[in-house]
N, C-alpha and C positions, 0 to 999 in steps of 0.2 A: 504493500500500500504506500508507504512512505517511497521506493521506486517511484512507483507510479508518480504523485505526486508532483517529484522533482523534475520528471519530465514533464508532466504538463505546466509547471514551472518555467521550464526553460522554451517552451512551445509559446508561450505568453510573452515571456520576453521578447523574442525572436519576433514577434509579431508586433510586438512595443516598436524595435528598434526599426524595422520594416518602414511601419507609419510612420514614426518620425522620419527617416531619412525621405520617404517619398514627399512630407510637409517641408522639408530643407530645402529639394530640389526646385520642390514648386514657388518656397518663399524666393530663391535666388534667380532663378530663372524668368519669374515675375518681375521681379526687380531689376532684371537684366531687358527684359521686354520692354516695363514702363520709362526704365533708362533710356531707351532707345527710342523709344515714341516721345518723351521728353525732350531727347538729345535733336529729333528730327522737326522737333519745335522751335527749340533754339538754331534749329539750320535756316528756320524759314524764318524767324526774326533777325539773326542777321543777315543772313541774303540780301532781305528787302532792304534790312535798314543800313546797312553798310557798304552795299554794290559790289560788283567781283572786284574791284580790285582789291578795298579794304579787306573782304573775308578772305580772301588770296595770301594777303598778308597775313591776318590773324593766322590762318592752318598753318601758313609757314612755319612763324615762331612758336607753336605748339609745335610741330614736326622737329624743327632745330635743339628745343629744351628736349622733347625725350631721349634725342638720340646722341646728346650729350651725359646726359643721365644715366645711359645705357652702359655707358662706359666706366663712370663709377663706381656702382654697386657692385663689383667685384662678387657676385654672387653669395656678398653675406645674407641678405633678407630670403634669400632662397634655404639658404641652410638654418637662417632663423625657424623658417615653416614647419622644418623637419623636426626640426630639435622641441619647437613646441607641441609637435605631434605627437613625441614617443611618449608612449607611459611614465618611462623611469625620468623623467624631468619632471614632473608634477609637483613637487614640493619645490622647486624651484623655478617654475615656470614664469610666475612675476618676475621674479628678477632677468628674468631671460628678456621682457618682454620691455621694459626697462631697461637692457643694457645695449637691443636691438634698436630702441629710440636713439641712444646715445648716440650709437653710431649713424642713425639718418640726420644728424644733428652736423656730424661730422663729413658726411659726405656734401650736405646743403652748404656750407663752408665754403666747399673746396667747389661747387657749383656754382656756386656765387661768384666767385672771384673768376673764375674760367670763363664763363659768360662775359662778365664785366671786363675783362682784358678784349676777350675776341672781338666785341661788340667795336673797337676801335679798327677793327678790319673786317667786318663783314659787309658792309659797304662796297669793299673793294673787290670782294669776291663775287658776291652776289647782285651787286648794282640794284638796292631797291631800295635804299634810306630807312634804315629800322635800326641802326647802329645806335643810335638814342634813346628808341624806343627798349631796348635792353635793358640799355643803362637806369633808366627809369625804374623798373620794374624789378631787375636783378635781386633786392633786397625780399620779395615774396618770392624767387623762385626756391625756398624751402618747402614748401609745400608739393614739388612733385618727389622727391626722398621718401617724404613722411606718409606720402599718400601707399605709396609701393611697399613700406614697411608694414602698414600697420592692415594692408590688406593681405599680406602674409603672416601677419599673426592670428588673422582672423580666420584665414584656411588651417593654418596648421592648430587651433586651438577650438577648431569646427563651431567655432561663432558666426555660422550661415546667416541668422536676422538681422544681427548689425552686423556684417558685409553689406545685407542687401541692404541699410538703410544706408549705409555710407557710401556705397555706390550711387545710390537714387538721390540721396540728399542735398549734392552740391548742385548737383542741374535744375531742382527744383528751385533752389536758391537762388542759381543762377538768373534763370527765366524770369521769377518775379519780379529781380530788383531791376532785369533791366528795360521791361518794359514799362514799372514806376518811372524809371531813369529818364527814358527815350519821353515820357509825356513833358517831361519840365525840359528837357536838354536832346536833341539829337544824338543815337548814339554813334560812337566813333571808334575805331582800334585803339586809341586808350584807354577810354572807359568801359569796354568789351574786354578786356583782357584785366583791366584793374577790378572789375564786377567777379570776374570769375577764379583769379588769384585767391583774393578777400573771401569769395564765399567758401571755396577749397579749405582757406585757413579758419574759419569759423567751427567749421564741422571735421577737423582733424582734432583742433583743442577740444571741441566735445567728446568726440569717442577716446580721446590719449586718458584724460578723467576718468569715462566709464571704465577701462583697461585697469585700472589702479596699479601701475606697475612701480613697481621696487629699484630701486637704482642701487643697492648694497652689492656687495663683492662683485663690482665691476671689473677686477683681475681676471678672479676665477672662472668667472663667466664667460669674458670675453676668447679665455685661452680655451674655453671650451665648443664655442662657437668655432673658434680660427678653424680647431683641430678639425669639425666637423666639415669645416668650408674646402679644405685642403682634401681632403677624401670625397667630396661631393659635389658642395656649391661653386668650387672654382671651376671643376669641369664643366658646370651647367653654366657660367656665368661665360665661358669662355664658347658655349656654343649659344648663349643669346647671345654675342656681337656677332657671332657667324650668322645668328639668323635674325633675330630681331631686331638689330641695327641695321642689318644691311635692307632689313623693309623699310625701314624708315629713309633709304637711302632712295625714295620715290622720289616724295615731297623735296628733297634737296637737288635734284638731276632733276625734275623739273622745273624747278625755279632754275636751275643752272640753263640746262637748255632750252627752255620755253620761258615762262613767266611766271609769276603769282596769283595772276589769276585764274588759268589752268593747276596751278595746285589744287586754288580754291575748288575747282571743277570735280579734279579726281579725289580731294577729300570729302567732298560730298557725295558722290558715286559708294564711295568707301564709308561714311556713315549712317546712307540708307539703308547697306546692305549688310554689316556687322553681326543683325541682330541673328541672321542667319546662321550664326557660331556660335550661338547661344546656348543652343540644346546639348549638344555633347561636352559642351565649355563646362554648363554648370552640374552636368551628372557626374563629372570631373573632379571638379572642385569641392562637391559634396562628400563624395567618396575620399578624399586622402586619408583620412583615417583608416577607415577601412582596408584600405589598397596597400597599405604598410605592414597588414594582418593578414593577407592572401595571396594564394600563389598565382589567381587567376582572376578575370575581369568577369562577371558574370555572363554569360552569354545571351541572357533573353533581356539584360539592362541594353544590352548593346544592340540587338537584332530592335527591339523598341526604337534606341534614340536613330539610328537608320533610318530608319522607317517615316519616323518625325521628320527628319531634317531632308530628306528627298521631298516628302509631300509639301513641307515650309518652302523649299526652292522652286516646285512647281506654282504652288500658288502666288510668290513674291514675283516670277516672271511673267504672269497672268496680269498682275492690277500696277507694278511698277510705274507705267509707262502714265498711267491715268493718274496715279499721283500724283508725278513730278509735275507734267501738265496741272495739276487742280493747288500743287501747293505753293509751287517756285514760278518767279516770274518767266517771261519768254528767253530772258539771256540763259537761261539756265536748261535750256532744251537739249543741247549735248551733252550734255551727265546721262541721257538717257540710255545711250546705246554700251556708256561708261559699265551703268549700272549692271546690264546682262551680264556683261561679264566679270565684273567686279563680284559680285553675287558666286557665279559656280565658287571661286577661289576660298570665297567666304565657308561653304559646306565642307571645303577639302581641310583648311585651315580648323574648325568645331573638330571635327573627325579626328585630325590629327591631336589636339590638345587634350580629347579624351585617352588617348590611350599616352600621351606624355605624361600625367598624372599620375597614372602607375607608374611610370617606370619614375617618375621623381620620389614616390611614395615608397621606393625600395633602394633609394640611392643612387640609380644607377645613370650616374652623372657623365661619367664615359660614352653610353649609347647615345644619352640624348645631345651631347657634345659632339660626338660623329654625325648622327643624325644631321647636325644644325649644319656643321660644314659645310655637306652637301647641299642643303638647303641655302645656305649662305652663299655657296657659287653661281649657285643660277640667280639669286637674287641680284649678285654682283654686277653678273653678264647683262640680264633682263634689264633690267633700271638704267644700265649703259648704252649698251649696243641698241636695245627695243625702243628708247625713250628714243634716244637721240635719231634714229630711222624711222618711225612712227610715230613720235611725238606723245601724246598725253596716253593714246587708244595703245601705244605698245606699255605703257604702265600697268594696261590692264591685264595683256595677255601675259605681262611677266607674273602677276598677281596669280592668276591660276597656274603657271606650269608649276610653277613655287611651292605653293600652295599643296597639290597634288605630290610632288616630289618629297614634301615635309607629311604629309598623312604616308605615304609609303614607308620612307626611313622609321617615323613611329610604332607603324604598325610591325614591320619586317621585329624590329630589337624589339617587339613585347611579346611574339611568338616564341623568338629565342630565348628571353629572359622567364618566361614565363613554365618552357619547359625543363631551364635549368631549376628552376625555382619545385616543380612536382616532383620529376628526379629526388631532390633533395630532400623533399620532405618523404618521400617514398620509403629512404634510403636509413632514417630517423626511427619509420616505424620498426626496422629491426636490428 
């Protein structure tokens, strides 16, 4: 009887943990949806109220600050995630969480000051007068460190709700204040970029509070982080500038060889279609706990989000076109054809981040760092040779082959990692 019991016990639980995780997926995924329905609001109030050239320029220096940024994080916030995910850190988890702020404090520094030199020559590069507009601002770009940080503590310490508020939050923010803004004052690319800085920094100081984290034995901690970085996050940090910077290396090769206001184009292309990375992005994201705890991905989670994310892309290439037409003015008619294809890359890209998940949820910082290489080359080539032969429309077809080539390298190392990983446990039972 007591038997009995304990399984029906553990049948309960297993059933507890189920519901919750599919309320996590839905709370993040929600939030990643209304993000993007939000985000495609603030595309139509700047559009209108800023014209291509200004939101040309605004994507730029959002393009320029990530992929600056990309470069410093030296993949500690990556190994922050991990290290707040494993069990045996639990008793010191605050303090982890606290000493991974430290260091976005430290990197925000050393981003500051790098912006703020370059800005006296990026004029000279780029020929579009924003070398001031830097300058200006330079002092909030702490807020993109802190933004990266503390959304890594919030995966690795499976705080899905507030992720999902702090993802939603700033753009809600954003929108409000500046269409208050825009009644008293037209808006402009400095008070569009100072609106959205500010509201960023708002809602980091709020959730850094809610986190209550510990800043004590900042030695020990930090030596334990390193160690962890040096066996995992520098691998992975070394295949995001293979892959994640060199995407970001669109928006920069097009303002090199084309203009800002074709950024403006194909960053709009690229935030219609986003959301479309959404579904495997956030069953991803929900799962790293889990994925740390298993040798394998479940297979009917995955045959679902397929499933999902084919039917999302058919129906987004169905009503796109009537959108853009009903939401953006007429100059904004070529994002259209942008969008088709910006969109396929966008399901390759979801696709692919789900199964990176796992393999980051087991350390295996090596795959995803080969992986990215490869990924990183053709980004290289595509954003060069595509842009500059095709102009804005080859940004896009770099966007899918990329895209496609990064869900292959993921998928290929989670087959192999995964059957190392059964093997092993096989091998355990006797």
């Amino acid at each position: 009887m007591k038997e009995f019991l304990n399984k029906l016990k553990n049948i309960n639980i297993s059933k507890i943990v189920k519901k919750k995780k599919t309320k996590q997926i839905a709370s993040l995924y929600t939030s990643m949806v209304l993000g993007s329905i939000i985000g495609i609001g603030i595309s139509v109030i700047n559009t209108r109220l800023l014209g291509p050239k200004q939101y040309g320029d605004l994507k730029f220096l959002q393009n320029l600050f990530s992929f600056v940024l990309t470069f410093l994080t030296l993949g500690l916030f990556v190994s922050g995630t991990r290290l707040v995910a494993q069990k045996k850190n639990e008793n010191i988890k605050n303090q982890l969480v606290g000493n991974l702020l430290i260091l976005a404090a430290s990197i925000s520094i050393v981003l500051i000051i790098g912006l703020f030199i370059f800005s006296f020559f990026e004029e000279q590069i780029f020929h579009n007068e924003l070398g001031r507009i830097i300058r200006i601002f330079s002092p909030l770009l702490f807020v993109f460190p802190f933004r990266i940080c503390l959304t890594s503590i919030m995966q690795g310490d499976n705080r899905i709700y507030e992720l999902s508020i702090f993802q939603l939050s700033p753009r809600i923010l954003y929108l409000l204040v500046a269409i208050a803004f825009n009644y008293f004052v037209p808006l402009s690319l400095t008070s569009a970029l100072g609106i959205q800085l500010l509201a960023l920094a708002l809602i980091i100081l709020i959730m850094i509070i809610r986190l209550q984290p510990k800043f004590a034995n900042f030695k020990k901690n930090i030596s334990i982080i390193w160690q962890e970085n040096k066996t995992y996050g520098f691998q992975d940090y070394i295949g995001t500038i293979a892959n994640v910077a060199t995407g970001q290396l669109a928006g920069l090769s097009i303002a090199y060889f084309i203009d800002n206001t074709n950024v403006g184009l194909y960053s709009l292309a690229m935030a219609i279609s986003i959301p479309l990375s959404m579904v495997p992005s956030a069953v991803g994201v929900t799962f790293i706990k889990d994925f740390a705890n298993r040798d394998s991905i479940p297979p009917k989670a995955t045959a679902v989000t397929i499933v999902i994310s084919i039917g999302a892309l058919i129906f987004f290439l169905l009503i796109i076109k009537k959108v853009i037409l009903l939401l953006y003015s007429s100059e904004y008619n070529s994002v259209i054809p942008l969008a088709y294809l910006v969109s396929i890359g966008c399901i390759f890209r979801g696709l692919g981040d789900y199964f990176n998940r796992f393999l980051g949820a087991h350390g295996r910082g090596k795959e995803l760092r080969n992986g990215a290489f490869v990924n990183g080359i053709s980004n290289v080539i595509g954003y060069t040779v595509l842009v500059y032969a095709f102009k804005v429309k080859g940004a896009a077809v770099t966007k899918i082959i990329s895209d496609f080539i990064y869900l292959y390298m993921m998928y290929y190392y989670y087959k192999k990692v995964k059957k190392e990983l059964q093997f092993k446990n096989y091998k355990n039972k006797f």
